[in-house]
N, C-alpha and C positions, 0 to 999 in steps of 0.2 A: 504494500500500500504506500511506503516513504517514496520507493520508486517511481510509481505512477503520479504521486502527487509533484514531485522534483523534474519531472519528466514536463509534465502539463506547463509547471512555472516556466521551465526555462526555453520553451517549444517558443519558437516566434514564425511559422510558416502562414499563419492566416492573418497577420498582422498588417500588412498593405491591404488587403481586403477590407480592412477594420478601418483603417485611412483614409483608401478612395470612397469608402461611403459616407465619414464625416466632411470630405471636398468638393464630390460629388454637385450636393444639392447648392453647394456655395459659385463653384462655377457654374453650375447652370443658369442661376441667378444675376449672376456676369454676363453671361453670354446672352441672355435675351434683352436685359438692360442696352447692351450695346448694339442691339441690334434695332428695338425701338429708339434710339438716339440717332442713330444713321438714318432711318426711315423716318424720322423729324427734319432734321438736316436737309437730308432729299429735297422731303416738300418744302422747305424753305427756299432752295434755291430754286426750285419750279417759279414759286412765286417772282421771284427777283429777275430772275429769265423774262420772264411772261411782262414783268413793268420796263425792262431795260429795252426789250421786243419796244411796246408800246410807245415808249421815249425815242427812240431810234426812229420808228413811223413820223411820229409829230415832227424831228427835229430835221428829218430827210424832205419834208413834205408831199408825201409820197401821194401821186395823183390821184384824184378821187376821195381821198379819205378824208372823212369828217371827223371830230371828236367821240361824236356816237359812235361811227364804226371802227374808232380804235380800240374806243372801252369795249365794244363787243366784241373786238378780236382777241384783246386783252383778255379779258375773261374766257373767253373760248380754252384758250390758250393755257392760263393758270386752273381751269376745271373749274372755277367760281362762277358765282354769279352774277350778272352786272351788276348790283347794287354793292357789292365788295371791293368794283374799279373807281378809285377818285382819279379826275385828271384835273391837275390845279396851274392857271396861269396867272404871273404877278409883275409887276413892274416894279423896282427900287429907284429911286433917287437917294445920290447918299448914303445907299444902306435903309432907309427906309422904307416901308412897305407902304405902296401906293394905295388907294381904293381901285383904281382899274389899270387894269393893265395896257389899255390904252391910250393913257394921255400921256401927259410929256414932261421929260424934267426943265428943269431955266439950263441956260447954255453954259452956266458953271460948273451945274452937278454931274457925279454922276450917274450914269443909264445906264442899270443892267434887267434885263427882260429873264426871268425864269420859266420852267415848266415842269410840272412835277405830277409822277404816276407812283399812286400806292394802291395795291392790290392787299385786301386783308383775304384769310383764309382762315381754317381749321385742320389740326394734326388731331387723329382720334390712334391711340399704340395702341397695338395687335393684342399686345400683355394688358390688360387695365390692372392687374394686381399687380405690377410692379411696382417696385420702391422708388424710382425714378418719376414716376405717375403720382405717386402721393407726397413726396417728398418736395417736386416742385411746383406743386398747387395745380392742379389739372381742374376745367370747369367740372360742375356736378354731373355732366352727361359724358365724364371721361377726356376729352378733348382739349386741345393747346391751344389757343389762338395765335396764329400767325402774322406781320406783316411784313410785306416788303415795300419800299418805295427806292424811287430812281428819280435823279434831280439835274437838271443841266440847265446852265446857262446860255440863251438864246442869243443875246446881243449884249 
């Protein structure tokens, strides 16, 4: 009986066994975190695609296009809805933000004309139980909210 019990203590063959399954559930946990972080990411840059897209039309003036049909290419584009594409035009004197963007500064200031596209979205992770999901405040229905915008100065 001292045998078998000195035998048992000093045995270590199932002992990585004993290991990989306290690590197991801790990498896996890793590994999905990291995988809805990327697939966040993703959509983020969809969006910023889909407004630089946008900004690119307006600032090319690309024939035929209106504001409506860029915010609805925009959107097409970022998978959103049109009510999620802003397209915002400003005029500065000085650094100051005009009321319209088309009137004029006095002949001493400066004029600089802007145009700016933000596309908002939603990121919903594949995981909702993740820790990464509750840890950085995910709305109640699971979901990140997104935005992108793209800003260029026209003149």
């Amino acid at each position: 009986m001292r045998g078998l019990l000195h035998r048992l203590r000093t045995n270590e063959r199932g002992a990585s066994v004993i290991e990989f399954a306290f690590a197991a559930p801790v990498l896996a946990m890793v590994l999905v975190n990291a995988i809805d972080l990327a697939e966040g990411l993703a959509r983020k840059f969809e969006l910023e695609q889909a407004s630089y897209r946008a900004l690119e039309k307006i600032t090319a003036g690309t024939v035929g296009a209106t504001m409506d049909s860029i915010r609805r290419e925009a959107a097409a584009v970022a998978g959103e809805d049109e009510t999620n594409v802003t397209i915002r035009s400003w005029l500065e004197c000085n650094r100051v933000e005009q009321p319209s963007i088309n009137g004029a500064c006095t002949g001493t200031e400066e004029t600089a004309r802007f145009v700016s596209v933000t596309i908002r979205g939603y990121y919903k992770p594949k995981f909702t139980a993740s820790i990464v999901s509750r840890a950085v405040g995910a709305s109640p229905n699971g979901s990140f909210p997104l935005r992108a915008t793209a800003t260029m100065r026209v003149q």
